[in-house]
C-alpha positions in Angstrom: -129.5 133.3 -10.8 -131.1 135.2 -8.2 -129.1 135.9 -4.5 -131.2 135.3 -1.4 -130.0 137.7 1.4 -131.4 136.6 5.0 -129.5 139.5 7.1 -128.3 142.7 5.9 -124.6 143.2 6.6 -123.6 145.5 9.2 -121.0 148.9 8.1 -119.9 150.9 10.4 -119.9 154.1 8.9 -116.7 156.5 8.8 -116.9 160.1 10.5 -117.4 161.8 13.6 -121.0 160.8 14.6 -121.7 157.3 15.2 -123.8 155.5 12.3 -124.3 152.1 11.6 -125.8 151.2 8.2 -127.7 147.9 7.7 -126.6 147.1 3.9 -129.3 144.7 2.5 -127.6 145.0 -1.2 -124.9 146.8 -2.6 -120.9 146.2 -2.2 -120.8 144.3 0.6 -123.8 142.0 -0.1 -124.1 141.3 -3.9 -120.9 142.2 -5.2 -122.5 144.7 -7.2 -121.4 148.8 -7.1 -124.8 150.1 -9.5 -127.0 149.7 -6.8 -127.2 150.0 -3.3 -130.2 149.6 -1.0 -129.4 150.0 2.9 -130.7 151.6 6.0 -129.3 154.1 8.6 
């Protein structure tokens, strides 16, 4: 059955420099670790 994601979760990514990534699926969203499609 398919997911319907409104909002991309928001990750703080780890490290020096300050990054957040916009995950719109991947772990966080869908469960899923095969794919991942997010934006920095």
């Amino acid at each position: 059955m398919a997911l319907i994601i409104k909002t991309p979760s928001i990750i703080k990514a780890a490290g020096n420099k300050e990054k957040i990534i916009k995950e719109f699926f991947g772990n966080v969203n869908s469960i899923t670790s095969e794919l991942s499609l997010a934006m920095m």
